[in-house]
N, C-alpha and C positions, 0 to 999 in steps of 0.2 A: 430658386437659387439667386441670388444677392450678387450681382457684377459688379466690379471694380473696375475700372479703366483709370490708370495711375499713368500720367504724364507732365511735364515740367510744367505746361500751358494749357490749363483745365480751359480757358472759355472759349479755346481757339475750336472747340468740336462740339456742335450741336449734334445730338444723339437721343436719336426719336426711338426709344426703345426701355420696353416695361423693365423694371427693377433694375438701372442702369446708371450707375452714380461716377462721375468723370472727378478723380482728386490729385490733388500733385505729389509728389515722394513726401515732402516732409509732413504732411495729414494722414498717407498711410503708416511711416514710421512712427511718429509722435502722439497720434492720437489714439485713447485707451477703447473708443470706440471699435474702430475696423480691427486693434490689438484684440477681444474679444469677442467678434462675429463668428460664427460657424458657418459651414452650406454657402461658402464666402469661393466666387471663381475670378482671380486677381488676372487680369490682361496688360500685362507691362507695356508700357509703349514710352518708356525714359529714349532719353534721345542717345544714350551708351550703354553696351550691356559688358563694356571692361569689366574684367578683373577688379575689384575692390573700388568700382564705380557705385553712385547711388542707384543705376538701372539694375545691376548687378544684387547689389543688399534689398531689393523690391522684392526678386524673387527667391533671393537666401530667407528673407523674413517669412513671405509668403508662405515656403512649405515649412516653416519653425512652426508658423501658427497652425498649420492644418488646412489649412485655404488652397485650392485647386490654382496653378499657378498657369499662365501663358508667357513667356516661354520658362521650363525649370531651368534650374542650372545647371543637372546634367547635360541638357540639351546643349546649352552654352559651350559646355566646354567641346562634346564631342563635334562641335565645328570645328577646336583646333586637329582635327583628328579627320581630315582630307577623305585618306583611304575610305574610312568608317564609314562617308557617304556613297563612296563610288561601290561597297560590296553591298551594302543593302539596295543599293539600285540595279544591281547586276541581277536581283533577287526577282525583278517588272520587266528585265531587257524586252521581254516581246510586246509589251506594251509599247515604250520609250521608242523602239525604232519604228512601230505601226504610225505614232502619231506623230512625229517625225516629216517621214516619209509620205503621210496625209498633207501635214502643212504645206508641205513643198521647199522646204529650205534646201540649201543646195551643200555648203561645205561648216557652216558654224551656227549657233542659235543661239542667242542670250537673250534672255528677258527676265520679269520681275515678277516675284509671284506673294499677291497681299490675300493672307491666312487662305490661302490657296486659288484664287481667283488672278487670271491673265486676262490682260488685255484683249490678244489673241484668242479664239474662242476653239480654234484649230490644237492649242496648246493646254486647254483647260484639262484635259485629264491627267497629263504631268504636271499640270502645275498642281493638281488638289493630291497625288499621290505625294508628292513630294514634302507638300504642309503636311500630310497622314503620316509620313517617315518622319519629319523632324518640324517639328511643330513649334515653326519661329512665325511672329505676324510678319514681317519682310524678308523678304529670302532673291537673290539673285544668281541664276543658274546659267552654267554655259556647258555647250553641248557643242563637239566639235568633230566632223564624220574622217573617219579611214578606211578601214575596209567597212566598220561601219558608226553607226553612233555610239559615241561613249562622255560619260560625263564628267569635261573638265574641269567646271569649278562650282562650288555649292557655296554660298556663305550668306550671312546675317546683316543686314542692311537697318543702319536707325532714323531714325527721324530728321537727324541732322545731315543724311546723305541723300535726300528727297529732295528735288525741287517742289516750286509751288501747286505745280501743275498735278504732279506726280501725289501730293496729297492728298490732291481730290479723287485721286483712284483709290488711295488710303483709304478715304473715310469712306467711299462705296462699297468696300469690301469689307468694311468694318459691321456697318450698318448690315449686311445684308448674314455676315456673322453674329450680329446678335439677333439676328430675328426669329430665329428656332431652326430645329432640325427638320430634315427632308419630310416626316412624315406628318408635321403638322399643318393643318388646314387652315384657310382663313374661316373665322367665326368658333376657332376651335379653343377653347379654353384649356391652357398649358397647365398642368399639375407644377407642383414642389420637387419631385424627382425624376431623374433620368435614366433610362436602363437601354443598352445597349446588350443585342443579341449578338454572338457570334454565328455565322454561318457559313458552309461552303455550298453555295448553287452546284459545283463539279464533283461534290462528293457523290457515290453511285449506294453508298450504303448509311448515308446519315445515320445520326441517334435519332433525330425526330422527322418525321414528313410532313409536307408541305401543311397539310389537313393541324398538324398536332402542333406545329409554328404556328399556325394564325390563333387556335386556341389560346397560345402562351400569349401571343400579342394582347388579347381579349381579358386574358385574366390579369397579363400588371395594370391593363389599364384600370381596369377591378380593384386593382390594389394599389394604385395610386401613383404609378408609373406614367410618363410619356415615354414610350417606348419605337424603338427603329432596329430593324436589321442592318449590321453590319459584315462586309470581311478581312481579311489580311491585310487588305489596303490601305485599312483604317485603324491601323496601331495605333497612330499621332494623335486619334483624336480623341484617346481614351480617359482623356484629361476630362472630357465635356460632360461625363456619365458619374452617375452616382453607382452605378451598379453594373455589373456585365455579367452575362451567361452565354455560358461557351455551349452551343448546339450544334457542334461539330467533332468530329473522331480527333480525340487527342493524342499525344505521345511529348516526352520529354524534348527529343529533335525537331521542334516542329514551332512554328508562329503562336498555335494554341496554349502552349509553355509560356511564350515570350509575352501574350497577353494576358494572360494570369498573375504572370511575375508584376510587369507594368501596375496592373491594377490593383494590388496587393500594397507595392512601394509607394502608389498616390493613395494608397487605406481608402480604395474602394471597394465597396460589397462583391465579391466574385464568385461562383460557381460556373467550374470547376476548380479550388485552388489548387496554389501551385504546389504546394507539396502534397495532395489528394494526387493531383497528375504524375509525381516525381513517385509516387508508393505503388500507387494502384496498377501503374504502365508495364511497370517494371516484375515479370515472375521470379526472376529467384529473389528479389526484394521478397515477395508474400511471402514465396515459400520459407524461408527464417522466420518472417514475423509470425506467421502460423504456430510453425513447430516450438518457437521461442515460449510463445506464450497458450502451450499446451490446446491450441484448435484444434479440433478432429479435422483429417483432410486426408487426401489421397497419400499413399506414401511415394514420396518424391527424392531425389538426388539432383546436384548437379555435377553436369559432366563439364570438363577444362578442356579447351583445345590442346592440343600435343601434352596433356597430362593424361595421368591412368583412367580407366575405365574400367576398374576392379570394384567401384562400387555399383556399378549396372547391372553385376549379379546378384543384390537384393531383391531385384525384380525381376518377372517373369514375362515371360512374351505371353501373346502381345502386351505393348506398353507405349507409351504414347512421348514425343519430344516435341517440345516447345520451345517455340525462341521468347528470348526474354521480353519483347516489346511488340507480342503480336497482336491484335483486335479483332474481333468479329468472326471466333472462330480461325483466324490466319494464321498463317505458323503454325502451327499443327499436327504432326502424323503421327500414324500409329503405324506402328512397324511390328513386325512376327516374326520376324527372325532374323539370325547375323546379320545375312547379307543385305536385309532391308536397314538393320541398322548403321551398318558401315558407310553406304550410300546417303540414306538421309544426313549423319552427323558430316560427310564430307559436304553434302550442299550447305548445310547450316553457317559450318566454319568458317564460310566462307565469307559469313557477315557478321559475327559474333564470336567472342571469346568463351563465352558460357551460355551452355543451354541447361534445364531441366527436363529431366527425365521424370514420367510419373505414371504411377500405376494406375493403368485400366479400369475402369468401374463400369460396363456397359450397363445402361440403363434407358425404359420406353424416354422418357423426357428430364430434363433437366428444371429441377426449382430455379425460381429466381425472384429475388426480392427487394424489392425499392424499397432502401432506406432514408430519410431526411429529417435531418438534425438529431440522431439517435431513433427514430421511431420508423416504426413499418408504414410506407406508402401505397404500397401494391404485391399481390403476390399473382407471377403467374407460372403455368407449364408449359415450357419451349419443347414440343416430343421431334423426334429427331425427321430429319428429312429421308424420306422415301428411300430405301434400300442404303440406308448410308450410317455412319456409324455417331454421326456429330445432330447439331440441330441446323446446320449449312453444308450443304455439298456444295463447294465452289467451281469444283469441274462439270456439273452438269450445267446444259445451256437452258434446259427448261425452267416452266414457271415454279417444278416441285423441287428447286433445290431449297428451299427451306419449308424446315417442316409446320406443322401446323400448332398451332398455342392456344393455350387454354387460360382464362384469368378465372379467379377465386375473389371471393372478399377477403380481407385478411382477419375478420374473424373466423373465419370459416378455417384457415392455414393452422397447418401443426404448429402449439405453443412452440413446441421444443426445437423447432426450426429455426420460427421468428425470433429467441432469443439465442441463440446461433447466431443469424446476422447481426444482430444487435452488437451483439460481445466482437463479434470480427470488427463491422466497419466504427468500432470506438475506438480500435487501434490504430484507425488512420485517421478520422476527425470525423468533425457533427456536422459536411456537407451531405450531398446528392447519390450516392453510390446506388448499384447493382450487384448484388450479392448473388453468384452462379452457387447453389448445391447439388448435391447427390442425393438421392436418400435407397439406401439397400439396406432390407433387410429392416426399416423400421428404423436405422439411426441414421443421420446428418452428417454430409462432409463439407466442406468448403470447397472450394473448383476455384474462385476466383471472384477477387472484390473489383470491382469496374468502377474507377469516378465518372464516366460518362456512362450514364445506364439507357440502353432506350426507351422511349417515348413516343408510341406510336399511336396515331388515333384509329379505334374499334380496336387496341389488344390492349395494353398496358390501360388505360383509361376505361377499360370496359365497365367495370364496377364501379370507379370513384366518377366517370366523367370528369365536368367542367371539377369537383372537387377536388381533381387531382393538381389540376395545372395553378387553380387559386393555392392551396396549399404551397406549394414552391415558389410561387409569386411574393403569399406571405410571407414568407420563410426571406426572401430577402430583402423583403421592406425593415424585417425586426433587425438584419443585421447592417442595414443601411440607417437606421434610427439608434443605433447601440454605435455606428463609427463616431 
């Protein structure tokens, strides 16, 4: 990728660093050169980012042309918007008051933080959170304790509010920003793109384990990727990546949305996107889309808080209620009678307006089928978990709450299944899904289309192997070559 550093005074910055070009505003506005570059990452460093300043029109032009921009302008603005820093920092509290508390400061704390690098080596992890949240190259922060720490003032600091001194920490933090990401080595030769993983270390039920992550690492590099694991902390720097995949449990209320969206509005390559997240999360969303467009599936209703529940007699006990945004098997019971249902829909309501109710289909295992980009990736058998009625029993503490899986080749899988999933996940789009079925009696129902499907290594990879992980990797090099 092609850097820009665009400042008023191109020769005042020696900048020892590959494909790294220092121009002043009116060479990036005027000239039909940088106006036509693609895979172009713009690092403003104008000495004002005012309002209808030329620092300002740097990075208006920047994202006009498609060029990855430091800092956007919505960033800009949301500094006039105070609160909007101190709630997403309320988001790290137990971080911020740890390192805090570490430093040893006693009543106030201000310092300066260059594209996320402090002086203070005590403050370095607020400082790079902070460039992660709002990704300005100068930022100056004040932290002021009561009962405990909370953060006073966040704002954007430019070139002309540095002393001299102060810019030679500039250009160190500059330099050491352009020199690559965490995971490249010295003697490592850096690819054309950049893919950033989402993950959560604290999730207990991933989509992929640890084993099936390093595969992915292995295969973008296969496919032309520099690639690094990230987490939530690392919103702000989703500017730096050509591509991201989310390899964490998503949900529309959740960071995993907020980086989707992000990724999406800088038109970078993403799985899982955000409307695959916004469709797939959501069950009484499928359930319409289903019925809408004539899918076989369980028959289903939903029930309304303090509305009737005259249509719950379409179905028969047992029957099973679902919250509308539950995962991995959660949310979930099946209830037998009145009284189990009175009970369960009172827990329910208590966090949701609407749930679905859906008829019962006991069966030994549950199909399920990796779709990407319209086509079948994997097909395997989730059989359910030992004396239990799901393929997860959540309340047992043993090793057998979940049950045992079986993978196929997908030639080997029923046509009439594979193009079942086909036809479902084209009604949400040509990313990554998991398609849950039934099959009784010889015909296919739908259960539930998953944009995050798992990925686990010796099940879902059993048959394709390494073929699976390159596959997906391809799959987003074409749609990082197509932005």
């Amino acid at each position: 990728m092609q850097r820009l550093i665009v400042t008023e005074n191109p020769t005042e910055w020696a900048i020892d660093a590959e494909s790294v070009e220092v121009i002043s505003p009116s060479e990036y506005i005027n000239s039909d050169e940088y106006a036509n570059q693609w895979n172009v990452k713009v690092i403003n460093l104008c000495k004002s980012y005012q309002y209808q300043s030329e620092g300002y029109y740097i990075s208006l032009l920047a994202e006009a042309r498609g060029h990855k921009c430091l800092p956007v302008t919505s960033t800009l603005m949301d500094f006039k918007l105070p609160n909007l820093a101190r709630e997403d920092a309320q988001d790290f509290d137990n971080l911020i008051q740890d390192n805090l508390e570490k430093a040893g400061v006693i009543e106030k704390c201000e310092f300066t933080i260059y594209f996320g690098i402090t002086q203070d080596i005590a403050l370095s992890r607020i400082g790079l959170l902070l460039f992660n949240l709002f990704q300005m190259p100068i930022q100056k922060v004040s932290f002021l304790k009561k009962d405990k720490w909370i953060l006073q003032s966040l704002k954007p600091l430019n070139l002309k509010d540095l002393k001299e001194e102060d810019k030679e920490d500039l250009n160190h933090a500059l330099q050491l920003f352009l020199s690559g990401k965490k995971m490249v080595r010295k003697n490592y030769k850096r690819k054309l793109y950049d893919l950033a993983i989402l993950v959560n270390p604290e999730d207990t039920v991933p989509p992929s384990d640890a084993k099936a992550l390093q595969k992915f690492l292995k295969a973008a590099d296969r496919a032309g990727f520099n690639a690094e694991f990230i987490t939530k902390t690392d919103i702000g720097r989703i500017t730096q990546y050509d591509a991201l995949f989310i390899r964490e449990t998503t949900n529309v209320n959740h960071h995993s949305f907020r980086f989707a969206r992000k990724a999406e509005y800088e038109r970078i390559a993403v799985i899982d996107d955000p409307n695959s997240i916004l469709k797939c999360t959501n069950k009484v969303y499928l359930k319409e889309l289903l019925e809408t467009n004539k899918v076989p599936a369980p028959k289903s209703v939903i029930v309304q808080k303090n509305g009737s529940q005259k249509k719950l007699e379409e179905l028969q006990f047992p029957y099973v209620l679902k919250k509308p945004d539950g995962a991995f098997s959660k949310g979930v019971k099946k209830v037998n009678n009145p009284a189990e249902l009175q009970e369960s829909l009172k827990e329910y309501f208590q966090e949701t307006d609407l749930l679905i109710a859906q008829e019962f289909m006991p069966t030994p295992f549950d199909w399920r089928v990796g779709v990407l980009g319209g086509k079948p990736l994997y097909v395997c058998k989730y059989f359910m978990a030992q004396n239990h009625w799901q393929i997860v029993n959540w309340k047992s503490k043993s090793t057998s709450r979940f049950g045992r899986s079986e993978t196929i080749s997908v030639a080997e899988a029923p046509k009439a299944m594979l193009q079942l999933a086909i036809k479902a996940t084209k009604l949400i789009g040509e990313g990554l899904y998991g398609v849950d079925i039934k099959e009784v009696k010889g015909k296919f129902y739908i259960i539930e289309i998953n944009d995050n499907p798992s990925i686990d290594s010796g099940i879902e990879d059993k048959i394709e192997k390494t073929s699976l992980y390159d596959a997906v990797m391809n799959y987003l090099m074409q749609k990082v070559l197509k932005n």
